[in-house]
PAFIRO-243518 format. One record per residue (C-alpha): residue in one letter; x, y, z. Coordinates in steps of 0.05 Angstrom, whole numbers, plus 5000, padded with zeros to 4 digits. Layout:
BEGIN
AXYZ
...
END
This chain:
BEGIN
X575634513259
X569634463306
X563834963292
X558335123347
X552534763351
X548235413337
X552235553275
X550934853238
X543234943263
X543535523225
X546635253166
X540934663159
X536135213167
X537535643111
X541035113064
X534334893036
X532235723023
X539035792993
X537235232942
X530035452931
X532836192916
X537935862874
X533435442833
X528436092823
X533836462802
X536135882749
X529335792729
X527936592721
X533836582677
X530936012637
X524836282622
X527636892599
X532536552555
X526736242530
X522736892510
X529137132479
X529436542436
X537036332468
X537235582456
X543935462482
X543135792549
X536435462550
X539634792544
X545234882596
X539935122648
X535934542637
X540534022664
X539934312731
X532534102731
X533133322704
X529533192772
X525533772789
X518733812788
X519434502751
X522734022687
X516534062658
X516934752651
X523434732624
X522434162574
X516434532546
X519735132529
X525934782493
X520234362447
X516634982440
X523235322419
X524534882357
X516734562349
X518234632275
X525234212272
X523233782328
X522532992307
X514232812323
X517132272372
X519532702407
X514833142417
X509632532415
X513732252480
X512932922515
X506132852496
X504232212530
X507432342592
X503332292652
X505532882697
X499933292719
X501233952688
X498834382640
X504334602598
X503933822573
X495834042547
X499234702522
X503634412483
X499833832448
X495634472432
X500534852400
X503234232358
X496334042336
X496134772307
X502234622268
X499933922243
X493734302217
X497734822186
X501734302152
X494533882134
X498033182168
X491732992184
X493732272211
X498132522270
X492933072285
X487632552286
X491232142331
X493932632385
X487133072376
X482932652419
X487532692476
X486633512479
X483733822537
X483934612524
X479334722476
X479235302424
X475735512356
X481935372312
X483334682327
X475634572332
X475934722257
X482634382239
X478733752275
X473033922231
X477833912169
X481233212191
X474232892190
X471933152129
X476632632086
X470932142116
X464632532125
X464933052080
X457233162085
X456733172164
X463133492174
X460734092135
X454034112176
X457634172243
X461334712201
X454835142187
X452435012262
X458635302279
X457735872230
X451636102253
X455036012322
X455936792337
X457037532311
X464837402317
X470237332268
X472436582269
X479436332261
X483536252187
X482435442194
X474735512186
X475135822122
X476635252075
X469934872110
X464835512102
X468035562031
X466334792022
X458934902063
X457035522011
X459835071956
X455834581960
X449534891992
X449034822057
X450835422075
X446235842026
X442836592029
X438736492091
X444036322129
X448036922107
X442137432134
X443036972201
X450037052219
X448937752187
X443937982240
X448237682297
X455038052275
X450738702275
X447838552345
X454438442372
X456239142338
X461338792294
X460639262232
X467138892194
X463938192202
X458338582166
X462638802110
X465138142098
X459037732107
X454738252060
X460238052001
X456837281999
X449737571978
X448137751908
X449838561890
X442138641894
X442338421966
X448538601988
X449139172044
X453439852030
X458839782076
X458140672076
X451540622103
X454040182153
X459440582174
X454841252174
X449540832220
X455240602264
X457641252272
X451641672282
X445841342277
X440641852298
X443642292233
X442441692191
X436841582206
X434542272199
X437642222130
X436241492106
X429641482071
X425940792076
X419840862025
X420940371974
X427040052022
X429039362006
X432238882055
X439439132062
X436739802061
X431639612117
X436639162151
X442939792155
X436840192184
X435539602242
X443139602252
X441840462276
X435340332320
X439539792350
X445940282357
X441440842388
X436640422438
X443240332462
X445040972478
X438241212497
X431640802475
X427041472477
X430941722420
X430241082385
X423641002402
X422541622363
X425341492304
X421440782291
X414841202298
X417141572231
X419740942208
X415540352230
X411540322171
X416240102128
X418039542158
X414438782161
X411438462224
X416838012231
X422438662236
X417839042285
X417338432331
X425138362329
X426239112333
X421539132397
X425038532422
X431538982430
X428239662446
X425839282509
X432138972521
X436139552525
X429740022556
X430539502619
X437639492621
X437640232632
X431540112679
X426840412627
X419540272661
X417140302592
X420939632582
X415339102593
X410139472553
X415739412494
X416638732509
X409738572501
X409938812427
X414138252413
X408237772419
X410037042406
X416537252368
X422136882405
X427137262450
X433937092458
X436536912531
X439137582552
X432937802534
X428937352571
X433237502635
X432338222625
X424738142616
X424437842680
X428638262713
X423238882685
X418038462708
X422038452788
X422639262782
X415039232767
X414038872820
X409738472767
X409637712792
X404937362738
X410337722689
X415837502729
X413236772720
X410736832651
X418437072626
X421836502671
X417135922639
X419036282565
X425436112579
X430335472562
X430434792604
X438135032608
X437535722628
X431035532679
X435735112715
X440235692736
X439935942807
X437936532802
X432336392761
X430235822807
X429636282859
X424836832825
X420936352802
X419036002864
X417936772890
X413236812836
X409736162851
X409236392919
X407437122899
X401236812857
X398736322912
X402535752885
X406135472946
X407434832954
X410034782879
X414435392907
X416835092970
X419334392924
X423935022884
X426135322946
X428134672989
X432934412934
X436035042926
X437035182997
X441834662994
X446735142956
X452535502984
X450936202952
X446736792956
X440236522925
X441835832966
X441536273026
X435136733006
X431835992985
X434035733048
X430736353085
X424836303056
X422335613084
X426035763145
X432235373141
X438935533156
X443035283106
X450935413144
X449535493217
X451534683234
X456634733182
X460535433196
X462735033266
X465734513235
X473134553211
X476934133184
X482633693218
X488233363171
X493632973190
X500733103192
X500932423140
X495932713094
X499333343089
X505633153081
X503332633023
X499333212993
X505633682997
X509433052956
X506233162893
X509433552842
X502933862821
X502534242893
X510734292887
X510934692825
X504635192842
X508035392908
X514435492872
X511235812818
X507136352862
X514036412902
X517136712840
X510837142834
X508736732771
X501136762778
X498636602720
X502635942713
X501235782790
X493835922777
X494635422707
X497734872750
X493334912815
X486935012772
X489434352732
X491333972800
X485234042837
X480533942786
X481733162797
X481933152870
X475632932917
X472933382974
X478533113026
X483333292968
X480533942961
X480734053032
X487633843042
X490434282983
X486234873012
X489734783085
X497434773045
X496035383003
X492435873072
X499335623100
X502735903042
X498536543050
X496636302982
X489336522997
X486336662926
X487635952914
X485835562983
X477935922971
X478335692899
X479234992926
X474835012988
X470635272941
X470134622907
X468334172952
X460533792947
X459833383013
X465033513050
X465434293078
X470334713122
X467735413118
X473735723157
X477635583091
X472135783038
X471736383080
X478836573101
X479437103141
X487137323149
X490238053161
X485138193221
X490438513270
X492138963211
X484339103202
X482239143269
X484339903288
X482840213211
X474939803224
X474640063298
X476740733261
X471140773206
X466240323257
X465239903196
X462339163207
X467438653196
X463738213162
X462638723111
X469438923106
X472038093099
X465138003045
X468238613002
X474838513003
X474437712995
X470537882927
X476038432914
X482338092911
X481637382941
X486637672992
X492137712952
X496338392966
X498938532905
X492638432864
X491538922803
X485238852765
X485139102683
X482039762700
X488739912750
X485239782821
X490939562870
X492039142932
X487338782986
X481439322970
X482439352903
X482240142905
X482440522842
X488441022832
X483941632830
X480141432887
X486441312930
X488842032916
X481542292933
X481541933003
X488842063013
X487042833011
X481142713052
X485842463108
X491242963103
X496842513079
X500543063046
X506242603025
X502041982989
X504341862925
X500641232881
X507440742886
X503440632968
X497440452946
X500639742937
X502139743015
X498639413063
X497539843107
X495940423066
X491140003021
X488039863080
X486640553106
X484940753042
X480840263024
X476540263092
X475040993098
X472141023028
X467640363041
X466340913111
X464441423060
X460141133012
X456940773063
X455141453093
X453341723029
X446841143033
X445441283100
X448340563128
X446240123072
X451039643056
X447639422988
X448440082970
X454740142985
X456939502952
X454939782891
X457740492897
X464340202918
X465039792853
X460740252800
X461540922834
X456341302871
X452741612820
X451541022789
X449240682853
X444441192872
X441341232801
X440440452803
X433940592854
X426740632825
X421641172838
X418740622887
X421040152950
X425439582926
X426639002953
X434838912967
X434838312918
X431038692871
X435639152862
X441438762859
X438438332805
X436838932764
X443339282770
X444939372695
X451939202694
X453738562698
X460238542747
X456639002790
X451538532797
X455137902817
X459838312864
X454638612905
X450237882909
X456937642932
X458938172977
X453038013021
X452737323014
X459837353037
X458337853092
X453137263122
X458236753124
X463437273159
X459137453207
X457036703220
X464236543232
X466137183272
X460036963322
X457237563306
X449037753325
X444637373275
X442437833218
X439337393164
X441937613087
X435137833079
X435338293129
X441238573117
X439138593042
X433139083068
X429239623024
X432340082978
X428440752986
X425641052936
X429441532894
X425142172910
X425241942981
X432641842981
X433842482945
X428042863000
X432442693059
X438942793033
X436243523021
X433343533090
X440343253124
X444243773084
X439844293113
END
């Protein structure tokens, strides 16, 4: 039988797809058997991957399926195989949990030091394994870890803080310690629990606690503190703490009726949070409070949040003073870097500034570029031309390994998590030309959430075009044109939004490429008349798209054209945005750094940093980030000419 030549090109086309939808569907079914705890159909799947490099995968979840019956050398030779993949890490994790369970403290002692994921349980079981040898530093390491945080710690901890209050070294003092951090992290059941170690006399009463975590303005208007001892005086902290939260007036208030009753050491701590929270809901009161700390030591978010009063203020000896205040460690962050060499320069220290700012300009980010603007550098314009150029050999040898294999067939079944696992784990070893090359197979994937990640890696060697992928522009172009948005803007926001990746859904339910939130797609959708939108579109394209661009349109209407402001309204909301401004002329980096949330702020520095590099690439007019950072008006001002516009 002869066949045309056109029909057996077609069969060699699609064979390999055929297989590749085949093995998906096998694997699918495997994974499934394995949630469903089906051994047998488990098993017979497995054979089909002997040579795959998805048998990982599959060998993992039959160990995992019978951990307990398993023989160790079995699981030992699983263990020490050299296949770059995480489920190998996973598992040697999950084992060592069982071998502390089960207190064999040889085999966990022998496979423990080969662990590369990291978490509080086997940090303790660890702890425990040691202890047969160092019984005395084993159970120090236990009370550093103690004192660690406000958070409830794992069931294998217990037997070493039972050992540490035993036999002293964890005593009283430490109690109040880990007390006072459970409280400032709100955790009123770590309170409970901790209070039940101090002597009855001392020990807190777990109703006041629950009455001062409930209402603390009532219990405070209740609780009378004449005469007070500690845990009295310490429940009544735990409300001033609860209410500066909410609103530091009110619990500014209540310490005048109350401050007497409590010792230097208590106001200094309580003034310590007051200011906290007073700057973190952009209180101008907040460095005046701070001050009343005196020489009492602040803890880092406090320090950051001092200095980012001291910005508002426009205050640059404060601004300095806070930054020196604060740890080697947290000095040697970026952003601090960069206000403090503002400071330097602010107080006529310049050359010690211009050292700061030259080292940092050499950073790929937002305060690399402000740094870099400031001594009049351009820190991307040589590099944004330069793209890089591998070879079909390099590619192809790249595509080999099993590491790249099993991500793209992992994000091919939609898998994301597990593709994320395994790329994250592969290209953490690789070298910039790795990087590089594993970037160029995953934008050719359309796997763009993962070729930025490892662009994003690189030290030396650069390509820009992938850190700064720019795909869907014929889709964009007409709903930009549209809106006459910038398209550097657009690319900055939606790169921070969803990495490109069109089915993206963050935990608060925003959807697709522009990450739009379900009640703000139904807003917009009535806005433009589409009578028939239903929230099933949001998660296409092209709807996301329209969607997404005439609201960045809107809000960036709303601020009269400023895109910082806009940033922010698009991911906190409007109100929020506009409330964010001071009763004087900010800086564009000032406000950013003082935007109280935390996601908020990282998205919008970002977003613009982003938009530079965009419009770099795009050939657009130069606009330096600092420039298109600008001045955020004044709130009166703002709030003048929006009255004067609506008229």
């Amino acid at each position: 039988m002869h066949f045309p030549m056109k029909f057996l090109f077609l069969v060699v086309l699609l064979f390999p797809m055929l297989a590749a939808a085949n093995q998906d569907a096998d694997f699918l079914a495997a994974r499934d058997a394995f949630r469903v705890s089906d051994g047998a159909r488990l098993d017979r799947i497995a054979a089909r991957f002997k040579h795959s490099p998805l048998e990982p995968y599959l060998t993992y979840y039959q160990l995992r399926l019978n951990l307990e019956s398993t023989e160790a050398a079995t699981i030992q030779a699983f263990l020490a195989r050299t296949d770059d993949t995480p489920v190998i890490d996973r598992l040697r994790g999950e084992w060592l949990k069982q071998l502390g369970k089960k207190q064999q403290w040889d085999a966990f002692a022998a496979e423990y030091p080969r662990l590369l994921s990291e978490d509080a349980e086997l940090t303790c079981y660890a702890l425990q394994a040691r202890r047969r040898l160092q019984e005395e530093d084993v159970l120090h390491e236990a009370r550093n870890l103690w004192l660690s945080s406000g958070k409830e710690l794992p069931e294998s901890c217990a037997p070493l803080f039972d050992a540490a209050f035993a036999s002293g070294i964890i005593g009283a003092a430490d109690v109040w310690l880990r007390l006072r951090l459970a409280l400032e992290a709100g955790n009123v059941s770590l309170a409970k629990q901790l209070s039940t170690r101090l002597p009855p006399a001392r020990a807190l009463s777990a109703a006041a606690l629950d009455s001062a975590a409930a209402d603390p303005e009532h219990y405070l208007n209740k609780v009378k503190l004449d005469h007070a001892f500690e845990a009295q005086r310490t429940v009544a902290m735990f409300a001033l703490q609860r209410l500066a939260k909410q609103l530091p007036q009110l619990a500014y208030e209540q310490w005048h009726k109350n401050a007497a009753y409590f010792h230097e050491a208590e106001q200094r701590y309580f003034f310590g949070w007051l200011a906290y929270e007073a700057a973190r809901k952009q209180d101008a009161r907040a460095l005046e409070w701070f001050k009343a700390v005196g020489d009492a030591p602040l803890t880092e978010p406090q320090l950051a949040w001092r200095t980012r009063a001291a910005l508002r203020a426009q205050d640059w000896h404060e601004v300095l003073a806070s930054v020196q205040l604060m740890t080697p460690q947290q000095q040697r962050e970026g952003v601090w870097r960069y206000w403090k060499a503002r400071a330097l320069m602010m107080t006529g220290q310049s050359d010690e500034a211009e050292k700061i700012l030259g080292v940092l300009s050499s950073e790929y980010n937002f305060y690399g570029q402000l740094a870099a603007e400031e001594i009049g550098a351009a820190p991307a314009s040589g590099m944004l031309s330069a793209s890089f150029q591998p070879s079909k050999e390099e590619l192809n040898a790249m595509l080999a390994q099993p590491a790249i294999q099993r991500t793209l067939a992992l994000y091919r079944m939609d898998l994301r998590t597990d593709a994320a696992r395994e790329w994250a784990y592969a290209v953490s070893k690789f070298d910039d030309r790795q990087l590089l090359l594993a970037s160029e197979i995953a934008r050719r994937n359309e796997m763009f959430d993962r070729a930025i990640t490892a662009a994003d890696r690189t030290v030396q060697l650069h390509d820009f075009n992938l850190r700064y992928l720019a795909p869907f522009r014929n889709e964009l172009q007409g709903h930009i044109r549209q809106n006459d948005l910038d398209e550097a803007w657009v690319y900055g926001l939606m790169r921070q939004e969803s990495r490109f990746v069109t089915q993206a859904k963050s935990n608060v339910g925003a959807s697709g490429l522009m990450q739009i939130m379900p009640a703000t797609a139904r807003w917009v959708a009535r806005k433009l008349g589409m009578s028939s939108y239903r929230n099933s579109l949001i998660q296409q394209m092209e709807t996301n798209l329209k969607l997404g661009t005439y609201y960045m349109k809107t809000v960036l209407a709303l601020f009269d054209n400023n895109p910082v402001l806009a940033s922010a309204a698009y991911n906190a909301g409007p109100s929020r945005a506009r409330n964010w401004r001071a009763d004087t002329p900010l800086e564009g980096a000032v406000y950013a750094e003082t935007i109280p949330f935390d996601e908020t702020r990282d998205y919008v520095k970002k977003v613009m940093s982003n938009t530079v590099y965009y419009s770099k690439l795009f050939g657009q007019p130069p606009h330096t980030l600092k420039q298109r950072m600008g001045v955020i008006v004044a709130k009166n001002a703002a709030n003048q000419q929006a009255t004067a516009d609506e008229k």
